[in-house]
C-alpha positions in Angstrom: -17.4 4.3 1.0 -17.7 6.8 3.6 -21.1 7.2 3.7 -21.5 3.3 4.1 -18.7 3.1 6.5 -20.4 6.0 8.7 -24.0 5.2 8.5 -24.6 1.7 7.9 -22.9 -0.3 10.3 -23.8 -3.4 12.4 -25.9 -3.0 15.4 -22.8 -2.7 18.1 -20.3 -1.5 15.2 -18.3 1.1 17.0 -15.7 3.0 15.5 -13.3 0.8 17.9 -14.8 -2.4 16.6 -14.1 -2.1 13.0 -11.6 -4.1 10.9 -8.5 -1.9 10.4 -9.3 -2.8 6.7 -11.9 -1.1 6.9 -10.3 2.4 8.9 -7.8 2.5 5.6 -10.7 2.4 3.2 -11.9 5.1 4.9 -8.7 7.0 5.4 -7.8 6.6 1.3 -11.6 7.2 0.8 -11.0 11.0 2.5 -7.7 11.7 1.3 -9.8 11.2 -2.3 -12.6 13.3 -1.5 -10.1 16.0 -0.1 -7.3 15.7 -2.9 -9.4 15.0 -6.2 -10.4 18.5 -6.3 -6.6 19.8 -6.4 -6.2 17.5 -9.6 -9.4 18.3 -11.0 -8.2 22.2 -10.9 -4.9 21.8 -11.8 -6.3 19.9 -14.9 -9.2 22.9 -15.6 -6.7 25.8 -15.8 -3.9 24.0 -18.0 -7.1 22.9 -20.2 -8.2 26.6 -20.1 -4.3 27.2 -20.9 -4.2 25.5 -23.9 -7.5 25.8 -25.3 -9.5 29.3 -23.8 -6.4 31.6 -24.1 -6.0 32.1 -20.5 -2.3 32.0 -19.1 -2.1 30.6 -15.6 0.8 28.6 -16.4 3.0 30.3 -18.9 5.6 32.7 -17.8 6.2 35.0 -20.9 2.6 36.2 -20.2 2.4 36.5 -16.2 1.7 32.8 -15.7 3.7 30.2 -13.0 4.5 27.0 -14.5 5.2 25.7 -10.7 1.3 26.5 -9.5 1.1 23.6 -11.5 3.2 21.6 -9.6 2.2 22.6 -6.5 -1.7 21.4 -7.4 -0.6 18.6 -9.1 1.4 17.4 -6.1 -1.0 18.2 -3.9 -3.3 15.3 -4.7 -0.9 13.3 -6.2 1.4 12.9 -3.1 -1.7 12.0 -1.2 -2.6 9.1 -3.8 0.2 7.4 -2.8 -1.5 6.8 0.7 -4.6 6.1 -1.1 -3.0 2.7 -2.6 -0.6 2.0 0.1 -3.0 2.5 3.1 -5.4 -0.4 1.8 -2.4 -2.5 1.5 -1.9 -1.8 5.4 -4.6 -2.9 6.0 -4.6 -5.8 4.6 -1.7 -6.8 6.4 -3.3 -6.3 9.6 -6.2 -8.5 9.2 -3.7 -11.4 8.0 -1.0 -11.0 10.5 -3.8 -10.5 13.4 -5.6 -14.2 11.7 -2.0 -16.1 11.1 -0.9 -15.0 14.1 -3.8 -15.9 16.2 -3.7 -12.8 18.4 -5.3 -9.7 18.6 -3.6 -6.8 16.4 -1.0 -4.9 19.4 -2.3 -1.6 20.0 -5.3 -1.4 17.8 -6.3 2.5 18.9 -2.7 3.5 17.9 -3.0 1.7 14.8 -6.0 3.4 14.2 -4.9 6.8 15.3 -1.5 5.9 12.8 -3.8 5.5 9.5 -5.7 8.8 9.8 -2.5 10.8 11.0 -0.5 9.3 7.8 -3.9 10.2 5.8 -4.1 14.1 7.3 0.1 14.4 7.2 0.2 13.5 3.5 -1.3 16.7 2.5 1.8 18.6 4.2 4.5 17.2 2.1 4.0 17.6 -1.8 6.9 20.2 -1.8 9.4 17.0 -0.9 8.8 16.4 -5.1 9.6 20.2 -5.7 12.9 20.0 -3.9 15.1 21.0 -7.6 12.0 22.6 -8.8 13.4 26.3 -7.6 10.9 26.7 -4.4 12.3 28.9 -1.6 14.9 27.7 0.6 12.3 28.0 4.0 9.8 25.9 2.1 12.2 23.4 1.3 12.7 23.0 5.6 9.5 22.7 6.3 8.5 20.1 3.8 11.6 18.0 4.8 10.2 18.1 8.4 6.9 17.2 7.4 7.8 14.5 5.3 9.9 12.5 7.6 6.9 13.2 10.3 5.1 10.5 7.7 7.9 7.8 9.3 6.0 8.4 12.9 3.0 7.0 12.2 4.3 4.9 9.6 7.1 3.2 12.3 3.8 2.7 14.6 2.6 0.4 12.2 5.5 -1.5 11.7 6.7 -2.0 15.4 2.5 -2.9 16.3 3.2 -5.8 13.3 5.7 -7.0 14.9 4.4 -6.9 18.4 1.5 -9.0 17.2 3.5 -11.3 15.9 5.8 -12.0 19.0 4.6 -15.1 20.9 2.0 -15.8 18.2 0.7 -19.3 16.7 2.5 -18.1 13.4 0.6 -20.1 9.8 3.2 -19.0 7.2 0.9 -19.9 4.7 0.7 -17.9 1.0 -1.4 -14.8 2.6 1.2 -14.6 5.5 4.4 -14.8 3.2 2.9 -12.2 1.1 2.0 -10.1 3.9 5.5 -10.5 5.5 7.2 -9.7 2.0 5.0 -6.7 1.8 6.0 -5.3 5.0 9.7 -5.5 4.1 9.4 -4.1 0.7 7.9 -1.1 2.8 10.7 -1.3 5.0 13.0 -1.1 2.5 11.0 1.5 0.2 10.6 3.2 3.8 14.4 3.8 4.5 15.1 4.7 1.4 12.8 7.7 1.2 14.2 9.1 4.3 17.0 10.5 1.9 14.7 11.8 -0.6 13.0 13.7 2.6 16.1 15.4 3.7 17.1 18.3 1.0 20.8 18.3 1.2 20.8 14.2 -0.1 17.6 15.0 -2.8 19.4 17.1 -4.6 21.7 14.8 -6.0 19.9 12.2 -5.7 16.5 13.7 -7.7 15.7 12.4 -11.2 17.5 9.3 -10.6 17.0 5.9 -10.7 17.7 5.8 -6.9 13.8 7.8 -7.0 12.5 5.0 -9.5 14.1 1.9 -6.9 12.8 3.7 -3.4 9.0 4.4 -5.5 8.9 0.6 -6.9 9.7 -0.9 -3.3 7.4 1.2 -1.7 4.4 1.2 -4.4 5.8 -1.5 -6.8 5.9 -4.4 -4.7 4.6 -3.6 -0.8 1.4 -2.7 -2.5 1.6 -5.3 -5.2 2.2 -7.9 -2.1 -0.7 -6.4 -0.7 -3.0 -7.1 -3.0 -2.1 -10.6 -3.6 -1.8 -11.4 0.1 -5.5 -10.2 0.4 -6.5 -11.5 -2.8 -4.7 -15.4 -1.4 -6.4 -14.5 2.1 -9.7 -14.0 0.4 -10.1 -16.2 -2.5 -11.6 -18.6 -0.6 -14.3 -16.3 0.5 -15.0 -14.9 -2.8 -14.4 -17.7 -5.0 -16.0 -20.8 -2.8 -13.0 -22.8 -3.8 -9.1 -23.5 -2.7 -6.1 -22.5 -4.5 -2.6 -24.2 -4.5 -0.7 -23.6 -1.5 2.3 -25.2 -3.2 2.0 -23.0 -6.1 1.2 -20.0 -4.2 4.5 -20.2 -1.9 6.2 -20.7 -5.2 4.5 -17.5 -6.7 5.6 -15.6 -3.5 8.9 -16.5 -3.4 10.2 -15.8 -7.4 8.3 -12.6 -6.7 10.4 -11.6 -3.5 13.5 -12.7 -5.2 12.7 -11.0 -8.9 11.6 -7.8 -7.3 14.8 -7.5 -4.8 17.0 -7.7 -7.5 15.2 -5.5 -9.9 14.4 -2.7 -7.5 17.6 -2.9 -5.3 20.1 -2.6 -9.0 17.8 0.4 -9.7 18.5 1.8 -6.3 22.5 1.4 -6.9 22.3 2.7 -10.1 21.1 5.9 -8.7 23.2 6.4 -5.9 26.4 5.4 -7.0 26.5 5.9 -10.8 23.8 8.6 -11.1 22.2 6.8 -13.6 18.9 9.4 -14.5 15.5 8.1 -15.2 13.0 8.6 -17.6 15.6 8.1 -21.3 14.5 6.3 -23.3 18.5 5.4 -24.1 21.3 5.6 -22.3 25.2 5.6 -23.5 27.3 1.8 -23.1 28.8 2.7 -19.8 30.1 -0.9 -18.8 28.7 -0.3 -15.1 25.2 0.7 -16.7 25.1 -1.8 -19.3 26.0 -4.8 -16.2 23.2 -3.4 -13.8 20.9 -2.6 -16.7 21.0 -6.6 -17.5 21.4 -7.3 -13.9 17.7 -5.6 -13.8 16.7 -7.9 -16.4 17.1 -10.9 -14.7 15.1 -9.9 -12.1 11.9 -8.6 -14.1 12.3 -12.1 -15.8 11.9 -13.6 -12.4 9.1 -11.6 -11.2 7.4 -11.5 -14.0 7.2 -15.5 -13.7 6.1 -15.6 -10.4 3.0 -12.8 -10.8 2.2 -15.1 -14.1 1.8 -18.2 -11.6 0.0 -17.0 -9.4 -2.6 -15.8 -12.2 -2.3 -19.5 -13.2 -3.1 -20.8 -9.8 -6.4 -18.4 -9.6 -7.8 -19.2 -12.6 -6.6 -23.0 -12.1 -8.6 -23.2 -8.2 -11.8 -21.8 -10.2 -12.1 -25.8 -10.3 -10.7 -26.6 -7.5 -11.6 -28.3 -4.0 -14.4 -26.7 -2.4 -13.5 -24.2 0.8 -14.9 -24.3 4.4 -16.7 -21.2 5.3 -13.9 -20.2 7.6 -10.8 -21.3 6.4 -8.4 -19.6 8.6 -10.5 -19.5 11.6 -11.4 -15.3 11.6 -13.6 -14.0 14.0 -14.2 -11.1 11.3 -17.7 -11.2 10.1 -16.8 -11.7 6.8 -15.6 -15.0 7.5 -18.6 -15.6 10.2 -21.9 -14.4 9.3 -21.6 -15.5 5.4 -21.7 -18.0 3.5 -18.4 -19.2 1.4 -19.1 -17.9 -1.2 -20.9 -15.0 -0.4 -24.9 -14.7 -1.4 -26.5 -12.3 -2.9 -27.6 -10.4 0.5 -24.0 -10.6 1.9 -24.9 -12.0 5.4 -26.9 -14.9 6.2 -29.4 -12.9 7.8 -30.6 -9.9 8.8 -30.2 -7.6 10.9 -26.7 -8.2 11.6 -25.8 -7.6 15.4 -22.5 -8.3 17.2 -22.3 -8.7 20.9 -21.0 -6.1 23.4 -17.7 -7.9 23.9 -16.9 -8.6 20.4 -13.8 -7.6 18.4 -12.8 -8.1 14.9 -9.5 -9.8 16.6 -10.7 -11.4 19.7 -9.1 -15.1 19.1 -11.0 -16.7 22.1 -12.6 -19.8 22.5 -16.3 -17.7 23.1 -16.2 -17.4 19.2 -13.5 -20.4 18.3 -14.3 -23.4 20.3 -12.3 -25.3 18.4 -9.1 -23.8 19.3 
């Protein structure tokens, strides 16, 4: 991905022309080649551990059962980014194509995905909080980790921007992006707390940690993907899905998850429900919420089946323009629907000087 990203773009690609998709595969695609190696060695000296006789990890012989932790964290903080950041941008093509209007501040957007991508390697010690790391460490990984909300909030408030004043389609990939960006919000706020160390230490190991990781991971990337997989279905497929069903889909998933992932996040904080038993004792408070959370998986559950349905349904269904949505992304308007063989219709692909992934002018849309 990187190496296609760097060295075989368009003639006239610039690094300021290219679809903030795009800068978020690239940004997961370095936080991968940077963090893998942490996991990889964390992985080689507990195999050595267990199977070589060496003691890295074990106490009773010299060993430090938290170097583990720290290099397991160390990538696996950082993967979070790598699923979430994809899902960013795939909200910023859709808002920018619903909307009808450039994406607001595009350099700070793009200066916002690799600062989330180079920050995330400062805050693994956040999930060490209770883990018995010093107190100084413990202040400095709080800081960093709520120095993720900066570029994060940059995001959000440049969404919004682009959305003000815009010729707004709330069709499925825009309800599904929308949806996305609030389960973020929500996830968002909630792991504020978990940043600070005073509130994380009551709050760790609960199911408070399970809601704010659901919301955040759960269902903002889980929106993601079907908001991109609605955007481009058309484009990969040749065909049209349901709208009908697809708005149905979206909302049952909205409401399911909010009610799932919300009970989870009240459990937590005010009944101090843990996580990760398999069991739990008939506390009446526990037992309401616990069924409370039921209701809502049922719910979600139905609306992820039907929009499975509704794919696999539109595999016979009408056929799509090449340009459904009226993008002036190259995807949409140098290939055919569905894409050939050789990706673009012909070769060598060239944009103009003045072209830009989100220029919605009537140069490339005479029809608007």
């Amino acid at each position: 991905m990187i190496t296609t990203i760097v060295s075989l773009r368009a003639k006239g690609l610039g690094w300021t022309k290219l679809n903030l998709f795009v800068h978020t595969i690239m940004a997961a695609s370095l936080i991968n080649l940077f963090g893998v190696p942490a996991l990889l060695g964390s992985i080689t000296l507990l195999f050595t551990d267990k199977y070589l006789g060496t003691n890295f990890y074990n106490p009773a012989l010299g060993g430090d059962p938290l170097l583990y932790q720290h290099l397991l964290w160390f990538y696996s903080h950082p993967v979070v980014y790598i699923m979430i950041l994809p899902a960013f941008g795939v909200f910023s093509e859709v808002i920018s194509t619903m909307s009808r209007k450039p994406i607001f501040g595009y350099i700070s957007m793009v200066f916002a995905i690799y600062a989330i991508a180079v920050v995330g390697f400062f805050t693994w010690v956040h999930h060490m909080f209770v883990s018995g790391v010093p107190d100084w460490a413990r202040v400095i990984f709080s800081y960093t980790t709520l120095f993720v909300a900066v570029p994060t909030g940059i995001k959000i408030f440049n969404w919004v921007a682009t959305l003000h004043k815009g010729a707004i389609r709330f069709n499925s990939p825009m309800l599904f992006t929308l949806g996305g960006i609030l389960m973020f919000l929500i996830g968002g706020l909630t792991g504020i707390p978990n940043a600070m160390v005073s509130v994380d230490l009551g709050i760790s190991d609960s199911l408070f940690v399970v809601g704010h990781f659901h919301y955040v991971l759960g269902m903002a990337l889980t929106f993601g993907a079907f908001s991109g997989m609605y955007y481009w279905y058309p484009k990969i497929i040749g065909k049209m899905y349901s709208e009908g069903l697809a708005k149905l889909s979206f909302w049952l998933m909205l409401i399911g998850a909010n009610i799932f992932y919300f009970a989870q996040i009240y459990m937590g904080m005010v009944y101090g429900m843990p996580r990760r038993y398999a069991d739990y004792p008939p506390i009446p408070e526990w037992v309401t919420l616990m069924q409370i959370q039921t209701i809502g998986s049922i719910i979600l559950g139905i609306g992820i089946l039907l929009s499975f349905i509704n794919w696999i349904k539109s595999l016979w269904g009408p056929k799509a323009p090449d340009n459904p949505w009226g993008s002036p992304s190259l995807e949409w308007t140098m290939t055919d629907t569905p894409v050939g063989p050789q990706n673009f219709k012909k070769y060598p692909v060239e944009v103009p000087e003045d072209w830009h992934p989100y220029a919605y002018r009537k140069a490339y849309h005479p029809h608007i």
